[in-house]
Each structure stands twice: as C-alpha cells, then as structure tokens.
C-alpha positions in Angstrom: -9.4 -4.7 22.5 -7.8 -4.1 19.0 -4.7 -3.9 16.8 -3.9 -4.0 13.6 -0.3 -4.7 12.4 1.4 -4.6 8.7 2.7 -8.1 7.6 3.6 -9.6 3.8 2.7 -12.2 1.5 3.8 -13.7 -1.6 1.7 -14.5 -4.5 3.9 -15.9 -8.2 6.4 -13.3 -7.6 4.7 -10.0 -6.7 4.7 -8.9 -2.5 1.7 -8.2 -1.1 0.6 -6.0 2.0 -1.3 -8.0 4.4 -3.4 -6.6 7.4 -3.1 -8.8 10.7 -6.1 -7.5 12.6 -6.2 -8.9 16.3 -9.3 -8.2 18.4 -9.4 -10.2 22.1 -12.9 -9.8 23.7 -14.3 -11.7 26.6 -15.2 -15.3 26.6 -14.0 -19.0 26.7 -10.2 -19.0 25.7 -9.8 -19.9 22.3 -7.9 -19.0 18.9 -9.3 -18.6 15.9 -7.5 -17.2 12.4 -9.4 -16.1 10.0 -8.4 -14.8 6.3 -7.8 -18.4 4.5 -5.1 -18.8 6.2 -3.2 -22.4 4.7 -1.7 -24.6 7.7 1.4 -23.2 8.3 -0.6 -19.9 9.0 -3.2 -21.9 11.1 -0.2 -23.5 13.2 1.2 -19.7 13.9 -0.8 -19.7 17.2 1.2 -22.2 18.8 4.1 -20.9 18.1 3.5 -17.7 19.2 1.8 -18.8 22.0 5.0 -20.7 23.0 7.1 -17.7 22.2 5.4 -14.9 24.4 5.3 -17.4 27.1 9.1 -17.9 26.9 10.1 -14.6 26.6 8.1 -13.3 29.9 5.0 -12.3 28.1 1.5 -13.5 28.8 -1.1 -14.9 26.0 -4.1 -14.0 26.6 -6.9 -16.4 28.1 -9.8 -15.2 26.5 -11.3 -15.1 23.1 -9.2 -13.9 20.5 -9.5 -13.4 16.6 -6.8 -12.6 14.3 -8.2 -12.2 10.8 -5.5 -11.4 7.5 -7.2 -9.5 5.2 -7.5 -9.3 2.7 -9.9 -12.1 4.0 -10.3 -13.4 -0.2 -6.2 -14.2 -0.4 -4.9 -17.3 0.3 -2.4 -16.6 2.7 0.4 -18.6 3.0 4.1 -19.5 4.8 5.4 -18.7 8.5 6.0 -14.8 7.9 2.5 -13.5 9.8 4.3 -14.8 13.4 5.9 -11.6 13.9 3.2 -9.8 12.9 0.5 -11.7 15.3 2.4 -11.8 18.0 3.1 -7.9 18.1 -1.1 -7.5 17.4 -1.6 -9.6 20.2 0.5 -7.9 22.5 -0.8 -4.3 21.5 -4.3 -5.5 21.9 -3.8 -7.2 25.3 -1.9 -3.7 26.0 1.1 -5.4 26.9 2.8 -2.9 24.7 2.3 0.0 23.0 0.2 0.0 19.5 2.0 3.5 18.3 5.4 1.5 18.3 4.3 -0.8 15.4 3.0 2.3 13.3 3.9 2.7 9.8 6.3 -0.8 10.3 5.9 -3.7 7.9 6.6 -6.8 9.8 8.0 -10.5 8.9 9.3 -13.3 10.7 8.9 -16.8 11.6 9.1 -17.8 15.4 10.6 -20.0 17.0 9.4 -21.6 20.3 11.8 -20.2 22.3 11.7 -16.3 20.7 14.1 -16.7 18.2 13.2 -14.5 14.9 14.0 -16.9 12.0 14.8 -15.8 8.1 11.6 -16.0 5.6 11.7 -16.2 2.1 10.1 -13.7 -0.5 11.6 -10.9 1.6 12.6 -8.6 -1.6 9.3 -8.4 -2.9 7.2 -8.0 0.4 9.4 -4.8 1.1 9.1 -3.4 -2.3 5.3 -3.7 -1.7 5.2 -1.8 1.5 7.4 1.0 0.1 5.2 1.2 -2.3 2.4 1.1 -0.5 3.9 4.3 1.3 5.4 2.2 4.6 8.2 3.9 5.8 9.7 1.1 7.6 10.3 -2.8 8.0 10.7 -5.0 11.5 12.5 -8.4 10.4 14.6 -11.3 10.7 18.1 -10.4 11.2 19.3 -12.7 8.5 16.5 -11.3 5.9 18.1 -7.8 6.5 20.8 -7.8 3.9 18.2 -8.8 1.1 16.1 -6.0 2.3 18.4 -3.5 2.0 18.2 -3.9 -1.6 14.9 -1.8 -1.4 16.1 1.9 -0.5 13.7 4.4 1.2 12.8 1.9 4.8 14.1 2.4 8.0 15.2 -1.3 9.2 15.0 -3.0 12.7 17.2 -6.4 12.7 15.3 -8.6 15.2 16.7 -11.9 16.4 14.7 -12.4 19.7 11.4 -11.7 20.8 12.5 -10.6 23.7 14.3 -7.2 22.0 11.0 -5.7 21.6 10.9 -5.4 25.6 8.7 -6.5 28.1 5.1 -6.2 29.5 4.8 -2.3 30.1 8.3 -1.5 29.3 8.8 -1.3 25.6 12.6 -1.3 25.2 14.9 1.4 23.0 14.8 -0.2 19.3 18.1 1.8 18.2 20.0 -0.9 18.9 18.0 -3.3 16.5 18.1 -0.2 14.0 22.3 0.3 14.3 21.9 -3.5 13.9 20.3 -3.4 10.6 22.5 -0.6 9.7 26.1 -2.7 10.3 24.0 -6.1 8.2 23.9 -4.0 5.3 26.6 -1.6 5.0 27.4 -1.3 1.2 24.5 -3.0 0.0 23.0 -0.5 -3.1 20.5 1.9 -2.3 21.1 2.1 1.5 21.8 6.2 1.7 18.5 6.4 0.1 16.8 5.4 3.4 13.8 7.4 4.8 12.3 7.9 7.8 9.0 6.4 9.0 5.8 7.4 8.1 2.3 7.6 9.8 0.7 8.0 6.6 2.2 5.0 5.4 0.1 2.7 7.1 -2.7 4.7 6.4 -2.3 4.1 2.4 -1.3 0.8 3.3 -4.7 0.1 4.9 -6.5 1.6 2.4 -4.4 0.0 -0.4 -5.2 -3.5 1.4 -9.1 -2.4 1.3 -8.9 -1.5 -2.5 -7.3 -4.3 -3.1 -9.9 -7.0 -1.2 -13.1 -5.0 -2.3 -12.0 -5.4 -6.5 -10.9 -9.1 -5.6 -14.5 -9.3 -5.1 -16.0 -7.8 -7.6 -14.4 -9.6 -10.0 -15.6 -12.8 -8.1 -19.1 -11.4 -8.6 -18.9 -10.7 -12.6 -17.9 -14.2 -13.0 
C-alpha cells in the first residue's frame, strides 16, 4: 500500500517541494523515515502516531516507510507531520488518496490533533505555485502569510480531526470558508485558482529533476 503526499522545505531562503512517499507492507511493526531527515523530522512518527490515535484513527501495526525525497536534501523542521500523517492514512486506506491531490501540505502536530503554525510558510507556497500546485492544506495561523501568494485554493486546518474519520472523509468547505474569512483583504486573494491535477504531476516531476541534477553534480565533484 502507497501514497505519496506534497509537503515543503526550507533551504537559505528559497521553498522547496518535498515528496512524502509512504508505503506500509507486511511485517514486524516498525517506523522507519528515510530522506536525511534531521531529528525533529525523525521524531515526526511519535507525534503522529499520538495524533491519529487521539483523534479516532488507527496507526498502522506493520512495517511502514515514509521516505522525503528528494532523498539527497537535508530535510529539516516539524512541517512534514501533516503531510505523513495524511500518506499514512491514504496508504492504510483509511481515507481517500484523491482528496490530497494537487494539495501542498504543512503543519506541525500536536499530540492531541492540534495543527500548529510553521515557519518558512511564504516561500514553501510560492514554490508549489510554482511548481504548478493548485492548492495548500495548513495551519490555521500560517493562513494569513499564505495568502500573500495569489493563485492557491486554501484549507485552514486546526485539528486533525477536520479531515474526517476512518471511511468517512468529511466536507472540507468549511476549512476552505475558513481560510477565506483568515485572509480577507490580504493582497492578491481574488487572484485565487482552483486546484489542479496536473499540478502534482509537475510537482513530482519537478522534485525528480531536481534530486537526479543534485546528483550529478555530486558525481562531477
């Protein structure tokens, strides 16, 4: 079983799209995150793990590998929690993959659910519109800061628990009217699109590109 979700980095000042591939497959439970992930990013699991739990989902109690890719990037900070936790849920088929489609998503998680703010915000969503994503899943607080960026549909998220519950993905217009009323009059929000399939698509391929000249640099040198 596999998902891949959309997450964000931050590397001097630039964004920088960031796969979250999830595969669970049959075995002796255990976690492992690949992708040089620093420990703040290793420690993700646990809260995650915490956070499905306490919002009526289940973690799964087989093997499971989440790898960030591009797998040469230092990944670093609490962002990926969102991010993991929605892979691990589409690829345990607690909910549906499609939802997640085209969506850039950050967050940091607490224990109990709770979406908390991240920093870096700006840049990661100017990435992913660039990148041809045509929307952004993120911290309520963050969503203001976001709306900086025109051209993303936004979904303000401050609990886990709004994205529904195993088998019954709930309505997300409520968490997009909630973005909406966070960012009334902030510049550039009329210039909002809607979201976009082929988005991820260059997203994935721009993340690809990106990891396979990391290493051919590596190589000449």
């Amino acid at each position: 079983m596999f998902s891949m979700m959309i997450s964000g980095s931050v590397h001097g000042v630039d964004g920088r799209a960031i796969a979250v591939e999830v595969d669970i497959a049959s075995g002796l439970p255990q976690v492992n995150i690949v992708g040089l992930p620093d420990p703040a990013v290793r420690e993700s699991i646990d809260r995650v793990r915490a956070a499905l739990r306490n919002c009526g989902f289940v973690f799964p109690l087989e093997r499971v590998t989440i790898n960030l890719a591009p797998a040469d990037l230092r990944k670093e900070g609490t962002a990926f929690d969102l991010a993991i936790a929605a892979g691990i849920l589409a690829a345990s088929g607690q909910l549906p993959g499609e939802l997640f489609a085209g969506m850039l998503l950050i967050g940091e998680l607490a224990l109990d659910g709770a979406v908390r703010p991240v920093p870096g915000v700006l840049a990661m969503v100017e990435q992913a519109r660039r990148a041809g994503i045509g929307r952004v899943m993120l911290p309520a607080a963050n969503v203001a800061e976001a709306a900086l960026i025109g051209g993303m549909e936004r979904f303000a998220l401050t609990h886990l628990d709004e994205l529904g519950a195993p088998g019954r993905p709930r309505d997300w217009a409520p968490l997009r009217r909630a973005a909406d009323l966070a960012c009334a009059g902030v510049p550039g929000e009329a210039n909002a699109t809607a979201p976009s399939r082929e988005g991820a698509k260059r997203a994935a391929a721009a993340i690809t590109a990106t990891s396979s000249a990391s290493r051919s640099r590596s190589a000449r040198s």
